[in-house]
C-alpha positions as CSV (number, residue, x, y, z in Angstrom):
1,X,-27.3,1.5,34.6
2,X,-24.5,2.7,32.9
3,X,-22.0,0.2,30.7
4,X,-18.5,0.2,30.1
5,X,-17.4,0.7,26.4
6,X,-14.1,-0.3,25.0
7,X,-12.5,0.1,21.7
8,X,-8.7,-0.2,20.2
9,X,-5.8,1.8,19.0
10,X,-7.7,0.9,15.6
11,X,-10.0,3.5,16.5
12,X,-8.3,6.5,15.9
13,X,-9.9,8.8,18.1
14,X,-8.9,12.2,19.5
15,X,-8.8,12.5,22.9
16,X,-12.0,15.0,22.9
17,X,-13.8,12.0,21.3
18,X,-13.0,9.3,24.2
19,X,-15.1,10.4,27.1
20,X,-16.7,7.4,28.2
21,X,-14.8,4.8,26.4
22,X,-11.1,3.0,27.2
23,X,-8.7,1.9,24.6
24,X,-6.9,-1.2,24.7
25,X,-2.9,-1.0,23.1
26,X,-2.6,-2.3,19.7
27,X,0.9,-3.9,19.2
28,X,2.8,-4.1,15.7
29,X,6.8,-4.4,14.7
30,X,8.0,-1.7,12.7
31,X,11.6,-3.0,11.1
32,X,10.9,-5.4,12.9
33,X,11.3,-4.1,16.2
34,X,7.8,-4.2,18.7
35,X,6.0,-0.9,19.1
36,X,2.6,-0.6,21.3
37,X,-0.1,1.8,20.3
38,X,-2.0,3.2,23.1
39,X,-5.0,5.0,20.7
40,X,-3.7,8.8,21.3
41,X,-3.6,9.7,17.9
42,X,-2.0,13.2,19.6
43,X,0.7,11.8,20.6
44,X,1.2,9.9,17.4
45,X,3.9,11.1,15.3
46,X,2.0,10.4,12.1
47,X,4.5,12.1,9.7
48,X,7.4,10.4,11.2
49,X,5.7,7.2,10.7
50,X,4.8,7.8,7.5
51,X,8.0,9.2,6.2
52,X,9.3,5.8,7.4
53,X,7.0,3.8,5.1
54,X,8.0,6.2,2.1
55,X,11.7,5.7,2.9
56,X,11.7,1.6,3.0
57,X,10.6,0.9,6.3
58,X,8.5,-2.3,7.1
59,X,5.7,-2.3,9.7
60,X,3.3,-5.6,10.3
61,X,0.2,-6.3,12.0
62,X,-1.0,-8.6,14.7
63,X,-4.6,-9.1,16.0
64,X,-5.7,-8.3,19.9
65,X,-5.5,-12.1,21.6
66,X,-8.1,-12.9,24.3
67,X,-6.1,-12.7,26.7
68,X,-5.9,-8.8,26.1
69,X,-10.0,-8.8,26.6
70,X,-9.4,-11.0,29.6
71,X,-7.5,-9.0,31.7
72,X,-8.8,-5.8,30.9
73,X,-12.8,-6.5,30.8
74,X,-12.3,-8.8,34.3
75,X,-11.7,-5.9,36.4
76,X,-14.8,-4.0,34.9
77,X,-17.0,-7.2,35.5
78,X,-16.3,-7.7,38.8
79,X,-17.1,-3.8,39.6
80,X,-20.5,-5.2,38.3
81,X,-20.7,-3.5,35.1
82,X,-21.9,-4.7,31.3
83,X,-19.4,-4.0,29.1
84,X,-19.5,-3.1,24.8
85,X,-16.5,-4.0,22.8
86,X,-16.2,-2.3,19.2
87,X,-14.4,-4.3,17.4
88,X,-12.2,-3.8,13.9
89,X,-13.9,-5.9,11.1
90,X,-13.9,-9.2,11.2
91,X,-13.2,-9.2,7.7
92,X,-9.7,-7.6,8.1
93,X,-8.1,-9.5,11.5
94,X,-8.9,-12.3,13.8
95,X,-9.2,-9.7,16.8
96,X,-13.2,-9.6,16.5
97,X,-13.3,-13.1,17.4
98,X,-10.7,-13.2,19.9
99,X,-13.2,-11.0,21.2
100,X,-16.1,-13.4,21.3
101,X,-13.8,-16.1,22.6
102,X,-13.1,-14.0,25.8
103,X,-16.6,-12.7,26.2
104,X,-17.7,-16.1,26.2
105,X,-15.3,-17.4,28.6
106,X,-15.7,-14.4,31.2
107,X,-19.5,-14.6,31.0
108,X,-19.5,-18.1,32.2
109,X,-17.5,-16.4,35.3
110,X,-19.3,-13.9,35.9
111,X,-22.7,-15.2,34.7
112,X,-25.3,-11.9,35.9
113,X,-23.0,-9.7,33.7
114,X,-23.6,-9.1,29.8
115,X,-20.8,-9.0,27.4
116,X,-21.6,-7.6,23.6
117,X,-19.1,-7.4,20.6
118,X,-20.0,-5.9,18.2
119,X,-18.5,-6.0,14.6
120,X,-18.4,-3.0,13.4
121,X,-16.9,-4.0,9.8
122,X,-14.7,-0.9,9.8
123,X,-11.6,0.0,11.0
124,X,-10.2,3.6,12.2
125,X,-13.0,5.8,12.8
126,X,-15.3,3.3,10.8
127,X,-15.3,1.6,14.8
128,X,-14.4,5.0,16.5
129,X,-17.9,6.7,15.7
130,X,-19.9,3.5,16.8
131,X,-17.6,3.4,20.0
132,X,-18.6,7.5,20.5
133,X,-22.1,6.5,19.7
134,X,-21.8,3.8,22.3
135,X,-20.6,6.4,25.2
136,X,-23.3,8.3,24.1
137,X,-26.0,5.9,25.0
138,X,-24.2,5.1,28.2
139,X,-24.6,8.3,29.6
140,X,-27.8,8.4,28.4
141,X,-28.6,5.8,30.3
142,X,-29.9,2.9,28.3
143,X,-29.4,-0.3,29.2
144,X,-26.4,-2.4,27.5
145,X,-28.3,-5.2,26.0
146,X,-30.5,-2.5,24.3
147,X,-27.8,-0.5,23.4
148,X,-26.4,-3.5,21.3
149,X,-29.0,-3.6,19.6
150,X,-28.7,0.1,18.3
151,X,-25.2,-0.2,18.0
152,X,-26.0,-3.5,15.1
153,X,-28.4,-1.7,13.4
154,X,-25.9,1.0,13.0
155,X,-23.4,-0.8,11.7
156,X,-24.7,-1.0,8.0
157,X,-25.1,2.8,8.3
158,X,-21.5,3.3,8.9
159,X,-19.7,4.3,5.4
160,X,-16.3,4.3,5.1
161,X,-14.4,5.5,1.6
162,X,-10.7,5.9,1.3
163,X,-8.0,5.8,-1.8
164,X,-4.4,4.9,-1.7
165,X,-1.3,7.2,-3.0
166,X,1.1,4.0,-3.5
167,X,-1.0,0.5,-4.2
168,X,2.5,-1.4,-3.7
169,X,1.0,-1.2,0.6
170,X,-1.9,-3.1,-0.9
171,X,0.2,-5.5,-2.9
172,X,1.9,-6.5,0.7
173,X,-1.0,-6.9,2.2
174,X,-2.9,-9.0,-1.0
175,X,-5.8,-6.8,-1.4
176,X,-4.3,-6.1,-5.5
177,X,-2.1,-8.2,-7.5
178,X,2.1,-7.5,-7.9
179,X,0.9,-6.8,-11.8
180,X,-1.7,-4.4,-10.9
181,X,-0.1,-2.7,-8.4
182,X,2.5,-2.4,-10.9
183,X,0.3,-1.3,-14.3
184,X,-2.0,1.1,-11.7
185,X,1.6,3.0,-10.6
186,X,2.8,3.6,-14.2
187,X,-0.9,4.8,-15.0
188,X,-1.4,6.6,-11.7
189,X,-4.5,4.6,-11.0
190,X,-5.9,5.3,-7.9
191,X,-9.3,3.3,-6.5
192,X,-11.4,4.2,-4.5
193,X,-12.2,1.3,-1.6
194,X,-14.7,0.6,1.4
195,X,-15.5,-1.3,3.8
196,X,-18.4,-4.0,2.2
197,X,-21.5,-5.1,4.3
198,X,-19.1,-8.4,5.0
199,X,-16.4,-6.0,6.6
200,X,-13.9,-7.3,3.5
201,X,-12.3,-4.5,1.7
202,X,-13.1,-4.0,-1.8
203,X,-12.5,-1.8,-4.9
204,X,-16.0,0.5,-6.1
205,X,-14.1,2.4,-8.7
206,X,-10.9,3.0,-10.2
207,X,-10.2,6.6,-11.3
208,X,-6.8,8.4,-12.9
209,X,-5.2,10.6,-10.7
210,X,-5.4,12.4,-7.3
211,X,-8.0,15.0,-7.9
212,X,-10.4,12.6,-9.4
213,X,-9.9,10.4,-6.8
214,X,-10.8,13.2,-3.5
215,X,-14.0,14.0,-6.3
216,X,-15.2,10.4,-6.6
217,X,-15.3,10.0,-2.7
218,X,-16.9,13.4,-2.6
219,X,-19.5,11.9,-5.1
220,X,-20.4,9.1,-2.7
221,X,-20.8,11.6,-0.1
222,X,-23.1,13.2,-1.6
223,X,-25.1,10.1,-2.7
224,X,-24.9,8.1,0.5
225,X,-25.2,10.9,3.2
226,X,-28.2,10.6,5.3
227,X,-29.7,13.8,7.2
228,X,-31.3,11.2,10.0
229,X,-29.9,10.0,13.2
230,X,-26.7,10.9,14.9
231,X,-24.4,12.9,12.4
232,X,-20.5,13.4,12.2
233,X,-17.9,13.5,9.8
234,X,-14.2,12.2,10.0
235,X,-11.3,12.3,7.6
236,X,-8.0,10.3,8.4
237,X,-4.8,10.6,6.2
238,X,-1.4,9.1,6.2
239,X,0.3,12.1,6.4
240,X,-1.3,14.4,3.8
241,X,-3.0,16.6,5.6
242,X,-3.7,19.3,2.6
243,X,-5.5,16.5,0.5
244,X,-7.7,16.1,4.0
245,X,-8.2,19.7,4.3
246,X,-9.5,19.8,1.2
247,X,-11.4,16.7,1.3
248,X,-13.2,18.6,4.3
249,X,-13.6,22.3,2.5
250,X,-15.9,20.4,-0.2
251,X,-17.8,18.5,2.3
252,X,-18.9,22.0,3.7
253,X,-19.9,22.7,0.2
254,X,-22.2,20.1,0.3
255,X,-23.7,20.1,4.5
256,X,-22.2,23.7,6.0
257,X,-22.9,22.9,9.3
258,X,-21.9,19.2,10.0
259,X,-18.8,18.9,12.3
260,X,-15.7,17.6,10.8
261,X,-12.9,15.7,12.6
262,X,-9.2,15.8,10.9
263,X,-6.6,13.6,12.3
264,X,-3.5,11.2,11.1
265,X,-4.4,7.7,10.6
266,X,-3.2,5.3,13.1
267,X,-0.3,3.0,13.0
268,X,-1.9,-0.4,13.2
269,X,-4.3,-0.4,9.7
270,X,-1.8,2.4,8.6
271,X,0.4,-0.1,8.1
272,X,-1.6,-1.6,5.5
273,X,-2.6,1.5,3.2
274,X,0.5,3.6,3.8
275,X,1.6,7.4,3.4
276,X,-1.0,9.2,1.6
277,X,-4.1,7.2,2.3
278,X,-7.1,9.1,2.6
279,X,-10.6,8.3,3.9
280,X,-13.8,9.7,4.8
281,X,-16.3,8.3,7.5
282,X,-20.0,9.3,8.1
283,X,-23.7,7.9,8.5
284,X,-25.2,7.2,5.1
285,X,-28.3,5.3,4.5
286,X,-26.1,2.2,3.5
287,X,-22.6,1.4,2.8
């Protein structure tokens, strides 16, 4: 029987990627007034956003509560279906286990239904491919509580690598020091980050310079890339679209025919790594 799949705003998927899967709003305060993210990166003004965040502008952050899962997975119970949640990491916001706390609570209501989170240790398309992959089964007909388990062990396959153009949106946010942020700017540092196996965001490299930077993510591309099981590439950016495009041009260099998605990364981590972030998502043998 087919399951219900739900992801977030976080996922940063283009409406040609959401069959089968419903998005629940993300909500953050940009100069500190509240905007809600519905997840149509379309209709997401990504250079306006951006061009905010270059000129001063302050957005923050704040996790999905349970009652979000509560009132939007209730309805889907009581039609009588299983539902799958991808969740953001648990290493970067609390929503993951507001998830689990709602699960928990509605499965004791509706005790014949099955609830699964999974953790996908990602954010933007690092959950919006598992969320595709998770449609993708549904239609296919396999059962939720199997899915899950395809949908775990697929999790560690996930890679995610992305670089910064200003580390002072990582300063904000703690991931580097004031001093670093500060010596890496003067030196035009740029690292190259990923999502762990933890879901906690960390530094694999350092490099000087933009180029360098697209090349060393191109690098683990090329050693991580797996030809087995499901296969897709995605590249997000904070408003720097050439960089992407030629982020993508030397992918095809490397697999000709794998699809490629290009799209404006969304609002609610965009917050966190600011104008000119860059990242690439695909299946890899590990992260």
């Amino acid at each position: 029987m087919p399951f219900a799949v739900f992801a977030d705003g976080s996922a940063n998927l283009p409406k040609e990627m959401l069959e089968g899967i419903t998005l629940l709003p993300c909500e953050y305060l940009l100069d500190g007034k509240p905007q809600t993210y519905l997840g149509d990166v379309e209709l997401f003004d990504g250079h306006a956003f951006y061009e905010k965040l270059r000129n001063g502008s302050t957005a923050s952050t704040s996790l999905l509560n349970s009652h979000v899962f509560l009132t939007n997975l209730a309805p889907v119970l009581k039609q009588g279906m299983d539902v799958i949640y991808i969740s953001m990491s648990s290493g970067i916001s609390g929503t993951y286990n507001a998830a689990v706390n709602a699960a928990r609570e509605l499965m004791e209501e509706y005790k014949d239904r099955f609830i699964h989170i999974v953790d996908s240790h990602g954010c933007g398309f690092g959950n919006g491919l598992l969320a595709v992959r998770a449609a993708e089964l549904s239609r296919e007909g396999m059962d939720a509580k199997e899915a899950a388990k395809v949908l775990d062990e697929e999790v560690p396959h996930m890679c995610q690598y992305f670089t910064v153009d200003d580390l002072n949106f990582l300063k904000k946010t703690g991931r580097v020091s004031g001093v670093t942020a500060a010596i890496g700017t003067v030196l035009n540092i740029k690292p190259i980050l990923y999502g762990d196996s933890t879901g906690h965001i960390v530094a694999c490299s350092k490099v000087r310079g933009r180029k360098k930077a697209i090349a060393a993510i191109i690098e683990k591309y090329k050693e991580k890339r797996t030809e087995s099981g499901w296969q897709r590439v995605c590249i997000s950016h904070g408003d720097c679209i050439d960089d992407a495009k030629t982020m993508a041009d030397m992918v095809r260099e490397i697999t000709p025919n794998i699809p490629i998605t290009i799209c404006q990364h969304e609002p609610f981590s965009g917050a966190h790594v600011g104008p000119g972030m860059l990242a690439l998502f695909f299946r890899g043998i590990e992260r």
